[in-house]
C-alpha positions in Angstrom: 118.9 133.3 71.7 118.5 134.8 75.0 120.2 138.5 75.9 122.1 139.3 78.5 121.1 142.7 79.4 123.6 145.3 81.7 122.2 148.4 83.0 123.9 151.1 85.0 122.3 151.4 88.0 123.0 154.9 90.3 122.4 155.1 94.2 120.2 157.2 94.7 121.6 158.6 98.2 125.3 158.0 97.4 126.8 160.5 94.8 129.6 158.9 93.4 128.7 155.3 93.7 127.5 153.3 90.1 126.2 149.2 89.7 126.4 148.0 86.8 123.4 145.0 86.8 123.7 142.3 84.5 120.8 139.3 83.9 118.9 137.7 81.3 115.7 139.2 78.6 114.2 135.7 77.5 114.0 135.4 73.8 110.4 134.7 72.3 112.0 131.3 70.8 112.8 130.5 74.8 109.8 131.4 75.8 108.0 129.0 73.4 110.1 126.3 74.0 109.6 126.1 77.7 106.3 127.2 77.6 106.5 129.9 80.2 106.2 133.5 78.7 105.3 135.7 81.7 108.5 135.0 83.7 112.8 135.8 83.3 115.3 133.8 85.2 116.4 134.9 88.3 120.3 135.0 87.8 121.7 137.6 88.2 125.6 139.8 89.1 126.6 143.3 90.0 129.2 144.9 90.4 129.6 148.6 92.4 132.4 151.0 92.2 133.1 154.6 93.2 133.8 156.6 90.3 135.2 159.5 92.4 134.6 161.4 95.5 131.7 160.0 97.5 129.0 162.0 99.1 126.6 159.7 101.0 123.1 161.1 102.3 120.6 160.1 104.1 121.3 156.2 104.2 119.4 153.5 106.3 122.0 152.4 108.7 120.3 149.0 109.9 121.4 145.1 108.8 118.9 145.3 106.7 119.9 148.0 104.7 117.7 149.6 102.3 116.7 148.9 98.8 117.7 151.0 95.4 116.4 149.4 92.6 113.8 147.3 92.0 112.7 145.7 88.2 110.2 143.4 87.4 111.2 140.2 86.0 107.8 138.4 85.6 104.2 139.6 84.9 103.1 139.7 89.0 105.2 137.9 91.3 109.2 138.0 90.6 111.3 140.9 90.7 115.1 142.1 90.6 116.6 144.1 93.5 119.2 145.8 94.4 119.9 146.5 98.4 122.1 149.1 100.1 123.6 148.1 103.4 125.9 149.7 105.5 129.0 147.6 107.2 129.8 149.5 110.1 132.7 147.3 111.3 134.7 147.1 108.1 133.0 150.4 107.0 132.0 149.4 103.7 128.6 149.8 101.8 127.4 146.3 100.2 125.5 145.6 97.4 123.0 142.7 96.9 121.5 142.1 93.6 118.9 139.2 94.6 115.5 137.9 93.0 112.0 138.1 95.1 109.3 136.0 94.4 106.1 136.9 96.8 105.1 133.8 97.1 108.8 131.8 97.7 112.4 133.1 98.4 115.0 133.2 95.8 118.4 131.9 96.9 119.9 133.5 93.8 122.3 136.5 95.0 125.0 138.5 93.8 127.1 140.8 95.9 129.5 143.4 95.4 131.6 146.1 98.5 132.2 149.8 98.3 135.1 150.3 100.9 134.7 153.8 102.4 138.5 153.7 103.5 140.1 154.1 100.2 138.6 157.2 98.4 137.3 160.9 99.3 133.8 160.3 101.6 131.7 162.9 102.4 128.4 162.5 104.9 126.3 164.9 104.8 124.0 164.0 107.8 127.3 163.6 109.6 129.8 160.4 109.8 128.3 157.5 112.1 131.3 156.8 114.9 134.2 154.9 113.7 134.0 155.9 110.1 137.0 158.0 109.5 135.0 160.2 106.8 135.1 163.4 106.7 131.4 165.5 107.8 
């Protein structure tokens, strides 16, 4: 059978914040049967909470975000990721678990929101305007 793996994933730059990643390890019986060995599906969920007081550093405040994690999930081209993105208006950090194949996009996507408003924040590069955090 094929394993579903979960791994604890920490932000780097937000002390406080914990994903927990799930996907699937191909079993070698799988991997004979469909006769690719080199490559994991892309499926994927996460799931990010604050497990206390948040302290958030140095964080790339764009749409795009930033990425935090990043696994391989085939021998050269596919890999897990994990994105960071700010939400000013609702202010909120989201959490996008997606695959990335070089060659062609992955619509396969998970997403999971931190809301800033309902616990302790602390910015330690100082609290972008509107954000209600402390500094």
């Amino acid at each position: 059978g094929n394993d579903i793996t979960i791994e604890a994933v920490a932000d780097p730059e937000v002390d406080g914040v914990v994903c927990h990643l799930a996907f699937f390890n191909r079993s070698v019986i799988d991997r004979l049967q469909q006769g690719n060995w080199f490559e994991d599906p892309s499926y994927s969920a996460i799931d990010c909470s604050a497990a206390g007081p948040l302290t958030i550093g140095d964080i790339a405040m764009g749409a795009g975000g930033e990425e935090i994690f990043k696994q391989g999930r085939s021998l050269i081209w596919k890999s897990l990721r994990v994105n960071r993105i700010y939400d000013a208006e609702s202010n909120a950090l989201i959490y996008l678990g997606h695959a990335r194949e070089l060659q062609q996009g992955s619509g396969k996507m998970s997403l999971s929101v931190v809301p800033l408003t309902v616990t302790d924040v602390t910015w330690t590069n100082g609290a972008p305007e509107g954000a209600g955090a402390q500094q």
